[in-house]
N, C-alpha and C positions, 0 to 999 in steps of 0.2 A: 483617488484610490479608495474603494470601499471600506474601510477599517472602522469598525463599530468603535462611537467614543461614548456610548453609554456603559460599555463593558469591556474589562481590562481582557485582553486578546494577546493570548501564549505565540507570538510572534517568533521567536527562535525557533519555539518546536513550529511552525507552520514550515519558517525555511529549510529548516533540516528536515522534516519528515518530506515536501512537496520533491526536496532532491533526491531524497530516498526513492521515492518512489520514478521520478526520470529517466532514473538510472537505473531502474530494472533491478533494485537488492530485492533481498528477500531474506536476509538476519537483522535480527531488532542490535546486533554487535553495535554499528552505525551511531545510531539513535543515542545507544546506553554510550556510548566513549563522547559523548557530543550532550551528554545529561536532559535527553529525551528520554520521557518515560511513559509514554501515552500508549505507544505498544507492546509494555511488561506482560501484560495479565496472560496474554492469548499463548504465549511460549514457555509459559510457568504453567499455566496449565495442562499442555500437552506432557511438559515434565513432570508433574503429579500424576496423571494418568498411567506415565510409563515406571512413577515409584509403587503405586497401588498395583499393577498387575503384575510384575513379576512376581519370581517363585516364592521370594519372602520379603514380602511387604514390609518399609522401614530401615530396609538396608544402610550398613555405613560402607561408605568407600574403603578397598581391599581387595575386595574380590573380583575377579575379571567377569566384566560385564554387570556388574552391580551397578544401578542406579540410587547413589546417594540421597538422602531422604533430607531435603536444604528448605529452609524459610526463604520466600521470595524476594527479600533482601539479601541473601545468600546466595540467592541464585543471581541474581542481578550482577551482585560483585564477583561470581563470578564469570559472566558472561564480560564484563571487561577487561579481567586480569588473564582470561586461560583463554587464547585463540582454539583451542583446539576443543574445549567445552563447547566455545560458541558455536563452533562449527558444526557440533553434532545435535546441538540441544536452543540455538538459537533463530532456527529457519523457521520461517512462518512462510510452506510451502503457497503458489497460487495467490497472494495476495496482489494489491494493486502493481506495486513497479510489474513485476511476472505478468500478468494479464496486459498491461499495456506496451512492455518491450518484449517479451517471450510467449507471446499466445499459444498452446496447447494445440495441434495439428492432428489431423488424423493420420499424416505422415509419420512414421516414426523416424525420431531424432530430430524433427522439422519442427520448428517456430516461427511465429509469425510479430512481427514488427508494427503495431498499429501506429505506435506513435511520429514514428518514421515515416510511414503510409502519408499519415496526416500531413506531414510536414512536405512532406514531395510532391503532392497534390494540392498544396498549396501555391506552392508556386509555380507547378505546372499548369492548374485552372483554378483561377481561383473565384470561379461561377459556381465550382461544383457545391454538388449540394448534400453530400452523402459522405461527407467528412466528420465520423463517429468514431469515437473509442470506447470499448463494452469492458467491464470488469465481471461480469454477471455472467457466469459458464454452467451453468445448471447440471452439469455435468458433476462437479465439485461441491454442490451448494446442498443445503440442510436434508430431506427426506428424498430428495431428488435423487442423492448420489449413493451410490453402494457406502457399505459401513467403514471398509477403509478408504474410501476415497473424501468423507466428507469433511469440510474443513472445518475448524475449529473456531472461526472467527466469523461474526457479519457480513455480509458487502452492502454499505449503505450508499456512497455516491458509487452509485454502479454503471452510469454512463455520460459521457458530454462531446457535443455535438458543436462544429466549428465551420464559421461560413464569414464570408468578406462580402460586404456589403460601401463603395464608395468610397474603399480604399482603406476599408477600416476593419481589424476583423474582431468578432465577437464569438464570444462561446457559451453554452448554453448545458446548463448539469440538471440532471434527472436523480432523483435519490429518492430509496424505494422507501425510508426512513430517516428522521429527523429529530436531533433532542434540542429544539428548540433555544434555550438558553446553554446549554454547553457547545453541541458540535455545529449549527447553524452560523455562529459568528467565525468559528474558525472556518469552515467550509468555505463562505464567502470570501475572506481574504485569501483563502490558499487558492482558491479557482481563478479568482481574480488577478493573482500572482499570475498565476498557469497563464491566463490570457495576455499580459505582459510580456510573459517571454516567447509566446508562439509567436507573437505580433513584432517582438523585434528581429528573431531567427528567420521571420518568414518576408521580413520590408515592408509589414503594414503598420499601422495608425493603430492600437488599440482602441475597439466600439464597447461595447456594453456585454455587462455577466450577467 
């Protein structure tokens, strides 16, 4: 297993966020009750966004429909003590689980299941060769998207690509950016996890990330 041992690797958050993401969430709730904190920033600050624009900026809690003006330690505790906070102030709409279990349709009310795809197709041919999962909707994404629709977070591993070769399958990650010494060492163990578990879900040999 590829696990860098020149540099200590935040292994619980790998497991916990790579299941986050599996399973198609999309509230950092998960993460925060399970003392993952790598996805704070992006839902704290949608929340400051929505305390600066209202009608009067700095608000205290009382008033209906006030958004209380909290430190992101404030907000964090609260995003694990009050389900019904989380619910409203903890979504980080579009992110990876969402792109890869609930793709965006032109159908309305229709979603599209990639990772399912993958997995079905694996063991139905597993010659094919066009077995891809995209997080990358340009739709959603920085100057691309209308101004409410654009998201408020990166997509860095934006795509990976899975193929069985000799009984053994291997997968393959494209990322459109890299921070080298921070997100590079988790990336690798967490894909590499990813490839562990298609290969045992799907009754192959795990090849190469």
């Amino acid at each position: 297993f590829p696990l860098l041992t020149t540099k200590k690797t935040y292994w619980g958050g790998i497991l916990y966020e790579l299941y986050w993401f599996l399973s198609g969430q999309t509230n950092i709730k998960y993460l925060v009750n399970n003392n993952v904190h790598i996805w704070d920033d992006y839902p704290y600050k949608i929340y400051k966004k929505k305390v600066e624009t209202q009608p009067s900026p700095g608000a205290t809690a009382g008033k209906e429909g006030e958004v209380e003006n909290l430190s992101k330690e404030d907000f964090i505790n609260r995003i694990a003590t009050d389900a019904d906070f989380a619910k409203k102030h903890g979504e980080l709409p579009r992110i990876y689980g969402e792109m890869w279990r609930k793709w965006p349709t032109r159908t309305p009310g229709r979603t599209f299941d990639q990772l399912r795809w993958v997995v079905n197709e694996l063991k139905e041919d597993p010659s094919a060769k066009n077995l891809i999962v995209n997080s990358w909707n340009p739709e959603y994404l920085y100057t691309m998207a209308t101004r409410e629709d654009t998201s408020y977070f990166p997509i860095c591993h934006n795509m990976y690509q899975v193929n069985v070769k000799n009984g053994k399958l291997s997968l393959q990650l494209y990322q459109r950016s890299a921070d080298m010494f921070l997100g590079v060492p988790f990336n690798i163990a967490s894909y590499a996890l990813l490839t562990h578990i298609l290969a045992q879900v799907t009754g192959y040999e795990p090849g190469e990330f």
